[in-house]
N, C-alpha and C positions, 0 to 999 in steps of 0.2 A: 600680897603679891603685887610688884609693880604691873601696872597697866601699860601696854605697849603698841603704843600707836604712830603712824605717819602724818604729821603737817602736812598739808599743800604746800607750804613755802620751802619746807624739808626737800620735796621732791624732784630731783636734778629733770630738766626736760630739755633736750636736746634741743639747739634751736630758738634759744630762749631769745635771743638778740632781734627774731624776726621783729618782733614791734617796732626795730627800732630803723627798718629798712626804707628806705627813701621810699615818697608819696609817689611813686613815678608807679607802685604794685600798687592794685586797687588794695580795699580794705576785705573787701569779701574773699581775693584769691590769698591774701595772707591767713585770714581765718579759717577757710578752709584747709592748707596746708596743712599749720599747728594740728587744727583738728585729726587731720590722718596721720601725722607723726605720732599725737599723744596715745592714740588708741592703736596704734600697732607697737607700742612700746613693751618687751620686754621685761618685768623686774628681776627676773633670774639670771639675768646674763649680763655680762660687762662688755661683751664682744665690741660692741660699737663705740663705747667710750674714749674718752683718752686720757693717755696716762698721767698724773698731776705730782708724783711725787717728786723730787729735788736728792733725794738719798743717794750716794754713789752704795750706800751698802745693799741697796735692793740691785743693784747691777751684779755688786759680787755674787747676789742669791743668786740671782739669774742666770751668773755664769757657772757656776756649781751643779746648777738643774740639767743645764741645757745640754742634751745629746748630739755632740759633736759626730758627723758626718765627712761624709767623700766630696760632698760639697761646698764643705768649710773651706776646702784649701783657697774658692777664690777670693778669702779677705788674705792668704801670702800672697795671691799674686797680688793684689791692691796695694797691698805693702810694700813689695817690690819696685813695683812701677812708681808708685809715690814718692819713693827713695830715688829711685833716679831720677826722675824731672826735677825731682826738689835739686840733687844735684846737678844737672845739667845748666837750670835756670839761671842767670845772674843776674839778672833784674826784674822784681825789687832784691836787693839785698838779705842777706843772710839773715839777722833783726825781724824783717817784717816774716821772713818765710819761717823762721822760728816761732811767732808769735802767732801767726795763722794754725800752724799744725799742734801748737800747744790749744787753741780754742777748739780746733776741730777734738782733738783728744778729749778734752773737756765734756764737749758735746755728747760725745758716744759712753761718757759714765754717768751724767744724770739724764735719770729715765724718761722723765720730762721733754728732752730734748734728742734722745738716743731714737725716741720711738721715728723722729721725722729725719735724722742725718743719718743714721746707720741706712737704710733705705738709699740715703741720697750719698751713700760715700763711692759705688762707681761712676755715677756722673760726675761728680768733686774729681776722680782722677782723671776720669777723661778730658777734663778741661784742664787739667794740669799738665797731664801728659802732653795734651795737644799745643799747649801753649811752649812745653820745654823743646818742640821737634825745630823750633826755630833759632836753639841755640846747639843744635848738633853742630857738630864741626862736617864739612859738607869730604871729607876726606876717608871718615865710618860709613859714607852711606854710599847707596850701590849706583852703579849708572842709571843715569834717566831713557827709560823707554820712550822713545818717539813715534816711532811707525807701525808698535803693536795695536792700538787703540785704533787708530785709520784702517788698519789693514784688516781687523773683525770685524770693523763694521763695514768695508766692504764685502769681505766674505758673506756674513749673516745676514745682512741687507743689500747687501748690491749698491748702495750710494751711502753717501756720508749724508746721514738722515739731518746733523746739526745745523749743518751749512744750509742744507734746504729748506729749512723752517725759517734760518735766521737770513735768508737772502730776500725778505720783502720785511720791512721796518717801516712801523711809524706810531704817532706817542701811544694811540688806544693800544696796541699789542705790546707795547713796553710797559702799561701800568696794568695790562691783565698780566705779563708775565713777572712784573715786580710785585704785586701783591702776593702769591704764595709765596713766591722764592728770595723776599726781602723782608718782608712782611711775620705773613701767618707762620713759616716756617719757626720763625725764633717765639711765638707769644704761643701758639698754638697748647704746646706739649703744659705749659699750666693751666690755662685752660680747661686742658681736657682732664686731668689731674683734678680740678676743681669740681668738678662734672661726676668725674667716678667715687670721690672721696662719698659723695652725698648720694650720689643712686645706685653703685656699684656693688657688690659684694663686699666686705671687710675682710684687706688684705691684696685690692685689686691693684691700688694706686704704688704700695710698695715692690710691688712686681715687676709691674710697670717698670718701676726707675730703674729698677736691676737691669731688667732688658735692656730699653733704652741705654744704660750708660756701659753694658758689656758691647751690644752693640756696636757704639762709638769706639768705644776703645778697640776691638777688634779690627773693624772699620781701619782705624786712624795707623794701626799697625799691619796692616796689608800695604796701604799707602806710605808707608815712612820702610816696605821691605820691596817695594814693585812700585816706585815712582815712575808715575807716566804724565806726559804731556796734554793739557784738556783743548776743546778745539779753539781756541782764541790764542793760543802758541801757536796752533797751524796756520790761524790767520795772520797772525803776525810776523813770524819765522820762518813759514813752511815746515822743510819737513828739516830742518838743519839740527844738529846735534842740539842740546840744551847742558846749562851747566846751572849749578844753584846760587849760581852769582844773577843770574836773573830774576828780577821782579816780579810778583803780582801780578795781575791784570782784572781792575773787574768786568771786563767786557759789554755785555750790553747793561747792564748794573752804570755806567758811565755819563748814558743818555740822561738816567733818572737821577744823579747827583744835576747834571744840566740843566734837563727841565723844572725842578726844584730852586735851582742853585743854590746850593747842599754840597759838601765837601763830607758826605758819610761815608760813601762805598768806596769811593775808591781810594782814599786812606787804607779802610782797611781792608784791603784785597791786595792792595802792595805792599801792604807792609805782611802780611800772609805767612804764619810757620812752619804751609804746607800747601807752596806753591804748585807743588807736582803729585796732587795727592787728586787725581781725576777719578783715580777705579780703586775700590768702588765709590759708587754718590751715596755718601750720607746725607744728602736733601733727598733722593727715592727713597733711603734706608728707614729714614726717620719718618716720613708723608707714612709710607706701606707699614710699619710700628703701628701708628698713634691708629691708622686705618682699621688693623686687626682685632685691634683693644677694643677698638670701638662698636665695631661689628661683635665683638664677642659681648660686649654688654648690651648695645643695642641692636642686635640681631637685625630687626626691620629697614636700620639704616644705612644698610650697607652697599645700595648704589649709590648713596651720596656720598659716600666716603672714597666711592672705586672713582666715581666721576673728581673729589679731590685728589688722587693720586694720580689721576692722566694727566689732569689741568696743571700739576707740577713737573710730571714728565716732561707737560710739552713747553714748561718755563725754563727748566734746566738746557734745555738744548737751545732754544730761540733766543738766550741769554750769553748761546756759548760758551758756557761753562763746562759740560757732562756731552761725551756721544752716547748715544742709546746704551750700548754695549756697558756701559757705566752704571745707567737705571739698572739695570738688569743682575747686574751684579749686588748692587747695593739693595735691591729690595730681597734677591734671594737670600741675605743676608740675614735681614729683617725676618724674613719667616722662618729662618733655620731656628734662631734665638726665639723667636713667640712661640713657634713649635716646641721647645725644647719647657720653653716656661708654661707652656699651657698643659704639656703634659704629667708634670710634674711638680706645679707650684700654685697655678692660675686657682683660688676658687672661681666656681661655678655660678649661675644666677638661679637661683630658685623663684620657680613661676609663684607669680601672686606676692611676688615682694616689692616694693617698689624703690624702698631707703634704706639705706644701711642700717637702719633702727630694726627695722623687722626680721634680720639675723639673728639666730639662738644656738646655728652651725654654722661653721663650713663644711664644704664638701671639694677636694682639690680634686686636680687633675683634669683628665679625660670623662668623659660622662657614659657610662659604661651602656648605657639606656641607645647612646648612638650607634651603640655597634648590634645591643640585642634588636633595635630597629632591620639592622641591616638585614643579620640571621632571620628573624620574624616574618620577612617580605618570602624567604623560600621555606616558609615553618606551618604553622598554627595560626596564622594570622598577625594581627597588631600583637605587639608585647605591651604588658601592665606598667607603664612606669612607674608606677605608686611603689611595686613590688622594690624597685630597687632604687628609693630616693627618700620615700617617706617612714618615721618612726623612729627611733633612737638604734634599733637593730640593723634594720635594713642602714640606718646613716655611714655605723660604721662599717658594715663588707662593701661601701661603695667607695670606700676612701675619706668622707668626711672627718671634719675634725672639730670636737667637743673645744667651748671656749674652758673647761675647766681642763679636759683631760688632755689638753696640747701642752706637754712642756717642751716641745720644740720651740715654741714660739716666743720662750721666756725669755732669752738674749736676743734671738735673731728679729725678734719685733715684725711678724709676717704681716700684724697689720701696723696699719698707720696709728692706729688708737688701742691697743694689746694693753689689756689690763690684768695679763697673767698675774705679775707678782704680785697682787692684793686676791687675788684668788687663790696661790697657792699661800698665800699667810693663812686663809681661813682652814 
């Protein structure tokens, strides 16, 4: 009988690259790391890995396994929408937009590469989408609302909150309101992507993108169906009719190409696909997102997250870009979609883990434990959470989901690193 044993060099350990991280981390906080990676390590589960193979024939398994749902239909609509911008577009040229969606197709058949673009294919359309809204013919789209956006927020506020913010200027509150809103807004959402990937649950970051890029797109198609005027039209126009023959504006965005002297912003704010696209703010929509994620993973940080969501509030209006009534819209946005995804998609953080190595489940959804809390307060006291989170039994009546016994997850790649189809080989 062969003898069968494991090398040390045999042994995959996640993380392997730490040694090789710039001197700027001491040497003791690296070794301790490794150290709590390697002893919370798993060998029975793949959950955390990622996928390596290159086979478009483990895709076909995948698709063969995978239990097609009511929720599949949104890759028609991605489809759909894809088809049309791709058609609307004329620059670049047919060649390059050919040769983009040939890679992109590519992408989403080997596994290798499916597990991080199939995740990232609503955001891929919303930026396509978003880019074709500037070759609509301005003759399909609907009139431009003017005096709706002024006229709520005086209703709901009694004064036009933007102008008031933005009627005292000088450089220090143009570089606090250009850092979120020029800034962190665009680098953030990787970031925090990078953040979740390594302490989050497995499965957090692909969620994530969903949201994030349904979000936008929903977003961008409120705006391209209810074109309204943002307040730096009222500064410059009043309240006079607008037509889509008009430019851009990047508003207080203008000062800081000046103070720089920098030709960034306002290039690209006039030359803009989606001049008249005020309500809702996807700058609130996207800040109040990345905010929810984040509080849902780091629970304890969530007045620094609310204090980043104001601080961008109060950049979008002092910048004249968004009137409140815009925030408002675009964060409730935000939480319809995290809502929708957290009850339904989101894993959960289980206490006492701290990296995505220490997964051996998930558990989606809602956390049932939050509501027998509620009932409990008028019951029998505190409820057991153990009773409904901990065991393989309890795992599944709470909704968790086994890394072997998920074959939802074999096409749809729920995490970032889904090593179903070598599970379901064995």
């Amino acid at each position: 009988m062969k003898k069968s044993f494991t090398s040390r060099s045999d042994t995959y350990v996640p993380l392997s690259w730490l040694p090789s991280l710039p001197v700027i981390i001491p040497h003791r906080i690296r070794r301790k790391l490794r150290s709590r990676i390697r002893s919370r390590q798993s060998p029975s589960t793949s959950l955390a890995t990622l996928e390596t193979s290159f086979s478009p024939t483990d895709t076909i398994r995948s698709l063969r396994a995978y239990r097609w749902s009511f929720y599949d239909v949104q890759y028609l609509i991605l489809a759909i929408l894809g088809i049309f911008s791709l058609c609307m577009i004329e620059s670049p040229g047919p060649i390059v937009k050919t040769l983009v969606s040939t890679l992109l197709l590519v992408s989403l058949v080997i596994p290798a590469t499916r597990q991080f673009f199939l995740p990232f294919l609503p955001i891929a359309t919303w930026l396509t989408f978003f880019y074709a809204c500037g070759f609509i013919p301005s003759d399909w789209r609907p009139p431009i609302w003017v005096r709706v956006l002024p006229t709520l927020e005086n209703v709901f506020y009694g004064a036009n909150i933007s102008n008031i913010l933005s009627a005292h200027q000088n450089t220090f509150l143009d570089i606090m309101a250009w850092l979120p809103y020029g800034i962190i807004h665009f680098g953030a959402p990787a970031v925090w992507c990078i953040i979740w990937f390594i302490f989050a649950s497995p499965g957090t970051v692909p969620v994530f993108a969903k949201s994030f890029g349904w979000m936008n797109i929903i977003g961008v198609t409120i705006q391209l169906l209810f074109p309204c005027s943002p307040p730096w039209y009222e500064n410059m126009y009043g309240l006079a009719p607008a037509s889509y023959s008009i430019k851009g504006s990047p508003a207080g965005l203008a000062r800081i190409d000046e103070l720089f002297g920098i030709a960034l912003y306002t290039p690209t704010f006039t030359g803009s696909p989606m001049v008249f696209g005020a309500f809702p703010s996807l700058h609130a929509g996207s800040a109040v997102m990345e905010a929810l994620f984040m509080t849902h993973v780091f629970p304890r940080l969530r007045s620094y997250f609310v204090v980043y969501v104001l601080w961008l509030w109060w950049a979008t209006m002092y910048l004249s870009h968004h009137y409140a009534v815009d925030l408002v819209g675009g964060s409730l946005l935000a939480g319809v979609v995290f809502y929708v995804a957290k009850s339904k998609f989101l894993p959960r953080s289980q206490p006492g883990k701290m990296f995505r190595w220490d997964y051996d489940y998930k558990e989606l959804g809602e956390d049932p434990t939050e509501q027998g809390y509620a009932l409990a307060d008028f019951g029998n006291g505190p409820h057991d959470a153990d009773d409904w989170t901990v065991g393989s039994s309890s795992s599944i009546s709470s909704g968790s989901i086994s890394p072997v016994e998920d074959n939802h997850s074999l096409w749809e790649g729920e995490t970032l690193a889904s090593h179903s189809d070598s599970e379901v080989k064995r």
